[in-house]
N, C-alpha and C positions, 0 to 999 in steps of 0.2 A: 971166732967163726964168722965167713963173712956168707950174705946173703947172696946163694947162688941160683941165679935166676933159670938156670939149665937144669938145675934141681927142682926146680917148680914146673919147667914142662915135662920135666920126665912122670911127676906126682900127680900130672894136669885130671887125667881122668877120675882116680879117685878122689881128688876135690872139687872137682865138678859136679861129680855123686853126691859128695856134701852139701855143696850148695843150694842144689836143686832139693836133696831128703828136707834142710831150713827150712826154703822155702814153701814148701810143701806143706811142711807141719806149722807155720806160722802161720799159712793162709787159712788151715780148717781149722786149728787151735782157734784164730780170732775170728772170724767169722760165727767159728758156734759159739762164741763167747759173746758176741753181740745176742744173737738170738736168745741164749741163755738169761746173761742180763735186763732183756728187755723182757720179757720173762717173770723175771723176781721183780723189775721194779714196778711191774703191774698189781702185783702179789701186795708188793710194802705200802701201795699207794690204792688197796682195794679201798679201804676204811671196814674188812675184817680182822677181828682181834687175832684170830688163830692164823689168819694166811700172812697177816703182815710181821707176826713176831716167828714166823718159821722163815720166811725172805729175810728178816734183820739178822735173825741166829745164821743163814747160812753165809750172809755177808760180813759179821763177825768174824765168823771162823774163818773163813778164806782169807780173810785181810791182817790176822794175825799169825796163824800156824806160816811157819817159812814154805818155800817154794820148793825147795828141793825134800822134804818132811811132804808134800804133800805127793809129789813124784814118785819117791820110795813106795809110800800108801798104793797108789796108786798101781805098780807095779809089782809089790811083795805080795801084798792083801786084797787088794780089789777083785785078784783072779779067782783067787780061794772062795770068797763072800758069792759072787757067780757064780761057780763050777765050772767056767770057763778057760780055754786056753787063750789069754790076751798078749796078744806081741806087743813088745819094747815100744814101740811105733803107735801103735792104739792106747794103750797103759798110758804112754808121756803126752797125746794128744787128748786123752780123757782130763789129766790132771791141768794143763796148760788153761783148758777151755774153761775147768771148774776156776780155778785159779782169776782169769779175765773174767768171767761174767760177775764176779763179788766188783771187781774195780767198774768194770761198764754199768753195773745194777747205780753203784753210786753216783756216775757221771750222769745217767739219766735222769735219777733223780735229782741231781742239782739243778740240769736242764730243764726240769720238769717246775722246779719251783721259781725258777727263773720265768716263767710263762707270767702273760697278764694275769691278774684274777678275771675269772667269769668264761672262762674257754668253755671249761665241763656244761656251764650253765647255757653258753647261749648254743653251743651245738644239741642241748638238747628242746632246745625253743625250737631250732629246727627238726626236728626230729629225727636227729638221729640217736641210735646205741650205744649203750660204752664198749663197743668194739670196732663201731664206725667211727666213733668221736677219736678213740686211740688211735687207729689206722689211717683216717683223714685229716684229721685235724692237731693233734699234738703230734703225732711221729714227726711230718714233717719239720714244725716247730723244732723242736727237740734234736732233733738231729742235728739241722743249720746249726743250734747254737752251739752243741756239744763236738762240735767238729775235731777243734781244736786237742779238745782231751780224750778223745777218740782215736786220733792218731797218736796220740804219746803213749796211750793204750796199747795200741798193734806193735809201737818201738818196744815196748815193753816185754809184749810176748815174741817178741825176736831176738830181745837177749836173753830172755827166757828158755827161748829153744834152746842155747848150749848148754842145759840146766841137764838136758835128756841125755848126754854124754854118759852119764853115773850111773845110768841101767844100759848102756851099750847100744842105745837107739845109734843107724851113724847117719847124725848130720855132721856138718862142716867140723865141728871141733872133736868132736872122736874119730873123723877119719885123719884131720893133724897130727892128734894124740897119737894117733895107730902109726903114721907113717914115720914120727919123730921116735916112735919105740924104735922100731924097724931099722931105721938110717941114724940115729943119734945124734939126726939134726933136726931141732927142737925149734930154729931160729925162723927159717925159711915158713915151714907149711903155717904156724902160729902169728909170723907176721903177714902171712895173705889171708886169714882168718880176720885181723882187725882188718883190713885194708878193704875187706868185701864187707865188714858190716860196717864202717865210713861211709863209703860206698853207699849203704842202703838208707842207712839212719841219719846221713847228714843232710842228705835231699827231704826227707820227710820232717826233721826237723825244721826245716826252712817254712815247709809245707805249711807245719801247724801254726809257725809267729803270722806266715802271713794269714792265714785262717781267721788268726784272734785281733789281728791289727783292723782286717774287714770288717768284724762282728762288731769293733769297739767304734770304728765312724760312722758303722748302719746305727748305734744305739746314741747316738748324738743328736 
C-alpha cells in the first residue's frame, strides 16, 4: 500500500482535531507539572521530616508505576474515589501532570543542589523569607540551569500524550487509529502521526543541546 497523499487531505480535518486535542493536553499536562513539581520539590527540600519523606514517596511512586498503569488509575478509579463524572480528556490530563511533576520535582532538585552554597543564607542576611528567597532568588537560578531537562521533560509528556489513545481521549493517534479502522489504511494517517511529532520534538530537541552547550561555557 502506497502512501496516498489525497488520502490525507480527505482525513485533513480529523487530524487536525488531533493535533490541536496533543497539543492542548501537552501544554496543560506540562505546565501543571512544572507547577506541581516545583511544589514537591519545596516539600523534599523544607528540612521537615514528614513533608520531605511524603514529596520522596510521591516521587517514587510516579517514577516507578508505568505511565500507561497510571492513566487507567486515573481514568477507571479516580472518578469513583470523587464521586465525580471525569472525561477521558481531564482523567489523562490529571495523570500526565501527576506523572511530569515526579520527573520535574527531580530536575529541580538537581538544579537546586547544583546552586552555590550560601544562597538560603545570604538572602536571608538580606532579609528576605523563604518564600521570597524561593521566588527571587533560586527560581530564577534553577530554572536557567534546568532548562535543558525541562524541555526533554515537555518531549516527554508529548509522547506521552499518545499514551491517552487507551481510554479514548482523541488526540492525534486515536483519531489515526479511528480513521485506519474506517479506511484499512493504517499507512497514511500513522505516517503523518510520526511526521508531526519530528515535526515538534526535533526542533525542541535542538533547543535543549543548545541549552546545555550555553550553560556548559557560562560554567567555564
Amino acid at each position: 500500500m502506497r502512501l496516498d497523499l489525497t488520502f490525507l487531505a480527505e482525513t485533513w480535518p480529523q487530524l487536525a482535531q488531533g493535533v490541536l486535542a496533543t497539543l492542548a493536553i501537552t501544554a496543560i499536562s506540562f505546565l501543571g507539572a512544572l507547577v506541581l513539581g516545583y511544589g514537591l520539590t519545596i516539600l523534599r527540600l523544607s528540612g521537615r521530616t514528614g513533608l520531605q519523606r511524603a514529596g520522596n514517596l510521591y516521587v517514587a511512586l510516579f517514577r516507578v508505576i508505568p505511565e500507561l498503569g497510571v492513566i487507567f488509575w486515573s481514568y477507571y478509579c479516580l472518578p469513583i474515589l470523587l464521586g465525580l463524572a471525569l472525561s477521558e480528556y481531564t482523567c489523562g490530563i490529571l495523570a500526565l501532570m501527576a506523572i511530569g511533576a515526579a520527573y520535574a520535582s527531580e530536575i529541580f532538585r538537581a538544579g537546586y543542589n547544583a546552586l552555590p552554597r550560601g544562597q538560603m543564607d545570604a538572602a536571608r542576611a538580606l532579609g528576605l523569607g523563604n518564600w521570597q528567597t524561593w521566588r527571587l532568588v533560586l527560581a530564577p537560578q534553577i530554572l536557567r540551569r534546568t532548562m535543558p531537562a525541562l524541555i526533554n521533560c515537555g518531549i516527554d509528556t508529548l509522547k506521552n500524550s499518545t499514551l491517552l489513545a487507551a481510554i479514548g481521549a482523541s488526540e492525534l493517534a486515536y483519531q489515526a487509529y479511528q480513521i485506519g479502522n474506517a479506511t484499512y489504511n493504517y499507512l497514511a494517517p500513522f505516517t503523518f502521526v510520526a511526521i508531526v511529532f519530528f515535526l515538534i520534538i526535533f526542533p525542541l530537541s535542538l533547543l535543549s543541546r543548545h541549552r546545555e552547550a550555553a550553560l556548559q561555557r557560562q560554567s567555564r
